[in-house]
C-alpha positions as CSV (number, residue, x, y, z in Angstrom):
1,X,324.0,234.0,50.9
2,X,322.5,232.1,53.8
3,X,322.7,228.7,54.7
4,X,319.4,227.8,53.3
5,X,320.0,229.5,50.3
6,X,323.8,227.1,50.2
7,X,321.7,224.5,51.0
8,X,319.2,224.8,48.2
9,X,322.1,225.1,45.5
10,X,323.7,222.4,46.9
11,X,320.8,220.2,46.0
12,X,320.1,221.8,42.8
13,X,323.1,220.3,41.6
14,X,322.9,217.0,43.2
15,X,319.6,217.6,40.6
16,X,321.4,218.1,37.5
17,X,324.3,216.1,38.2
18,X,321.4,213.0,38.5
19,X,320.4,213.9,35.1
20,X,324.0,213.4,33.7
21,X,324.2,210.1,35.8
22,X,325.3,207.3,33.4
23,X,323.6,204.6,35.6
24,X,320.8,204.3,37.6
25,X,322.1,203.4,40.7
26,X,324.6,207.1,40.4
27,X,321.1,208.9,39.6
28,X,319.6,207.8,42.9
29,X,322.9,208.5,44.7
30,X,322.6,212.2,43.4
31,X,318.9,212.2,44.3
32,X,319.4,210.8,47.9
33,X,322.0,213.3,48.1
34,X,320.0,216.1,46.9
35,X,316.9,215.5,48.9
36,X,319.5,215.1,52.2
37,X,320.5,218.6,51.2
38,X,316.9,219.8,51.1
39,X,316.2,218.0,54.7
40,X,319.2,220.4,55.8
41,X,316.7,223.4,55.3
42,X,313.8,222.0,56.6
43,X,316.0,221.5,60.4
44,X,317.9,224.3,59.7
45,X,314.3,226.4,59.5
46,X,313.7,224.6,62.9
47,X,316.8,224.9,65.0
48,X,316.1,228.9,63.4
49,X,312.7,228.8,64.9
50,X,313.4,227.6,68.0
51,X,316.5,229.7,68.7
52,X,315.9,233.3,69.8
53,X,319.6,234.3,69.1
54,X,319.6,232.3,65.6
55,X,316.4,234.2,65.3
56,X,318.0,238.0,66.0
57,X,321.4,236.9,64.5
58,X,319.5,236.0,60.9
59,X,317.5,239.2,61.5
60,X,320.6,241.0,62.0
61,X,322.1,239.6,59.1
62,X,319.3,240.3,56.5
63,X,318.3,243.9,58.1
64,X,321.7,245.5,59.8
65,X,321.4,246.9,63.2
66,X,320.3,250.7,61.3
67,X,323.4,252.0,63.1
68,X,325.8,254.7,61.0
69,X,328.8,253.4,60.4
70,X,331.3,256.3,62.3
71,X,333.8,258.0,60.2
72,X,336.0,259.4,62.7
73,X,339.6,257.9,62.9
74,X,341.7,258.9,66.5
């Protein structure tokens, strides 16, 4: 899971947790607290952007390096 992905559950349940609010004022807490969450990915994609070793390092992490892992032992 990445950190978008973390970040995007996060604010799904700051979502449903605003729809069980008892009061208004909770509900908005939830909702500024989801859409804070949300923010997170939109920098996040950014700072990604930006970054040529964030870049490689997500590549990296979604694709592998296409290396065999070795099976000898010494």
């Amino acid at each position: 899971m990445t950190k978008s992905d973390e970040f995007q559950t996060n604010a799904e349940e700051c979502q449903r947790m605003a729809e069980l609010a008892p009061t208004d004022r909770e509900k908005r807490s939830w909702m500024k607290l989801g859409e804070a969450w949300l923010r997170m990915i939109e920098i996040r994609t950014v700072i990604v952007a930006d970054s040529p070793k964030q870049t490689f390092d997500a590549a990296l992490e979604k694709k592998g390096t296409g290396q065999s892992r070795s099976d000898k032992s010494n």
